[in-house]
C-alpha positions in Angstrom: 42.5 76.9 -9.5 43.4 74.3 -6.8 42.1 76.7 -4.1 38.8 76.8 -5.9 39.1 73.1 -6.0 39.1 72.7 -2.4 36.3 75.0 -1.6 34.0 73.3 -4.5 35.2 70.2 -2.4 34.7 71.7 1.5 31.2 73.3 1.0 29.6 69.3 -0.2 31.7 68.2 2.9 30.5 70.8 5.2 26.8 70.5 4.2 26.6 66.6 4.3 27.7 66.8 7.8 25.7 69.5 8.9 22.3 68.1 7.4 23.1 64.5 8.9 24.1 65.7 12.6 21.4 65.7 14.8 20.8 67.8 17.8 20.0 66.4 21.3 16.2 68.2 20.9 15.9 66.8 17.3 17.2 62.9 18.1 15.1 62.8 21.7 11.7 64.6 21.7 10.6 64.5 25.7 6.7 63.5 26.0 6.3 63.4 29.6 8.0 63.5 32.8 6.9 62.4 36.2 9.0 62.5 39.4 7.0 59.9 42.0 7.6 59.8 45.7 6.9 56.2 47.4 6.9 56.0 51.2 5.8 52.6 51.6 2.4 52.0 53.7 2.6 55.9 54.3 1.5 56.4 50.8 2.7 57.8 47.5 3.3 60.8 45.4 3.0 61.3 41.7 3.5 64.5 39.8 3.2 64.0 36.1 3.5 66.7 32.9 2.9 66.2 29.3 3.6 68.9 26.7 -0.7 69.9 27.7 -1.5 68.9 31.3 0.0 68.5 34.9 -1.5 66.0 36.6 -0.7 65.4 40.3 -1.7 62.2 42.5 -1.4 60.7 46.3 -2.7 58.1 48.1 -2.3 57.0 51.5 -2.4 58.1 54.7 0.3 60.6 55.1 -1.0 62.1 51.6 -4.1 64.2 53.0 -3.0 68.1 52.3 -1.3 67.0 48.5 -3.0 68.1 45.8 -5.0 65.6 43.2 -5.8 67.8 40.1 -5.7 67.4 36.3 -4.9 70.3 34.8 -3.9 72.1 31.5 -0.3 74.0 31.4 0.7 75.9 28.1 3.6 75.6 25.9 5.7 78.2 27.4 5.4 76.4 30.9 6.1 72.9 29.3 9.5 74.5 27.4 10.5 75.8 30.8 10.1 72.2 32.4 12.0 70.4 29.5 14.7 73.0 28.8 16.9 72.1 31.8 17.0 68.4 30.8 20.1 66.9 28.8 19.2 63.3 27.6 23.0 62.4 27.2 23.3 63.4 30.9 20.2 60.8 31.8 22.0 57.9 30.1 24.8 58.5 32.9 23.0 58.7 35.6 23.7 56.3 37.8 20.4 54.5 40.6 20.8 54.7 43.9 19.9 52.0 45.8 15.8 50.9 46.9 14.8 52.3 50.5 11.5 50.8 51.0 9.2 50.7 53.5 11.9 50.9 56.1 14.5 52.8 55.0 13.0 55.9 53.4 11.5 57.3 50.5 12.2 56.4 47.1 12.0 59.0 44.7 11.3 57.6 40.8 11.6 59.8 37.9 10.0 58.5 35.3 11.1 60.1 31.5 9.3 59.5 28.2 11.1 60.1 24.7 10.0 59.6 21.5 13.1 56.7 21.6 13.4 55.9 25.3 11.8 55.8 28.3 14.0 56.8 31.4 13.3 55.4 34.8 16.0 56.9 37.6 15.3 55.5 41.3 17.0 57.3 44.3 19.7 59.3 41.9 20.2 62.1 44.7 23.8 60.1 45.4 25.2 60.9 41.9 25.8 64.3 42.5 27.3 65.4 39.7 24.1 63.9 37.0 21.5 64.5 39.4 21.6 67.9 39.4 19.2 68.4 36.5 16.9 66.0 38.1 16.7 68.4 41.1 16.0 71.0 38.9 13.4 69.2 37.1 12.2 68.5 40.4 11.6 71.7 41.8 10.0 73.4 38.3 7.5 70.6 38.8 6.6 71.9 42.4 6.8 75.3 42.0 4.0 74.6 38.8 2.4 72.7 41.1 1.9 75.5 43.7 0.4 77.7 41.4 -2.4 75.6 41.1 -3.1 74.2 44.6 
């Protein structure tokens, strides 16, 4: 009887928790992501994708051979974009500092969430949370050379 009792009493337990949990996909849908390169008077960069297009942007005068393009991407190469990314790891990345127009590049990702919008300047120095950043970062370009 009692051992009844405490699996009438575990299962309610069990499936309360389980149905108010929410997963890192559930609580933090991704809408875009853009990764832009600044290099002061020499120009920018922008990549940008949303869940339908890629979009890719430049100006200035060191920007001649990068593509400018809208185009449409399909679900299965949006997934493969966003997969990599854990949101819990974004809140703990850590900015660099601004380079400017004299000491470099700055490199901005920019990441849209149903809850949050990300902004993460010049994160190359935290190693350990920037690795998914780089990894973002080189999806994006190797998408973008399939359609230059």
């Amino acid at each position: 009887m009692m051992k009844i009792l405490k699996i009438g009493f575990f299962f309610p337990v069990l499936s309360l928790f389980l149905i108010s949990c929410k997963t890192v996909a559930q609580n933090t849908k991704i809408e875009s992501i853009s990764v832009r390169n600044t290099y002061g008077r020499g120009g920018f960069t922008t990549v940008t994708a949303t869940k339908d297009s890629l979009n890719s942007s430049s100006a200035g005068g060191r920007m001649t051979d990068f593509p400018n393009f809208n185009k449409k991407i399909s679900s299965k190469e949006w997934e493969k974009l966003i997969s990599g990314l854990d949101i819990s790891l974004l809140e703990k990345t850590q900015n660099g500092a601004r380079r400017g127009v004299y000491d470099g590049h700055d490199e901005i990702f920019h990441i849209q969430t149903a809850d949050k919008e990300y902004e993460i300047i010049n994160a190359s120095e935290d190693t350990q949370n920037y690795k998914q950043l780089e990894k973002l970062k080189n999806n994006l370009n190797n998408l973008l050379s399939q359609y230059k």
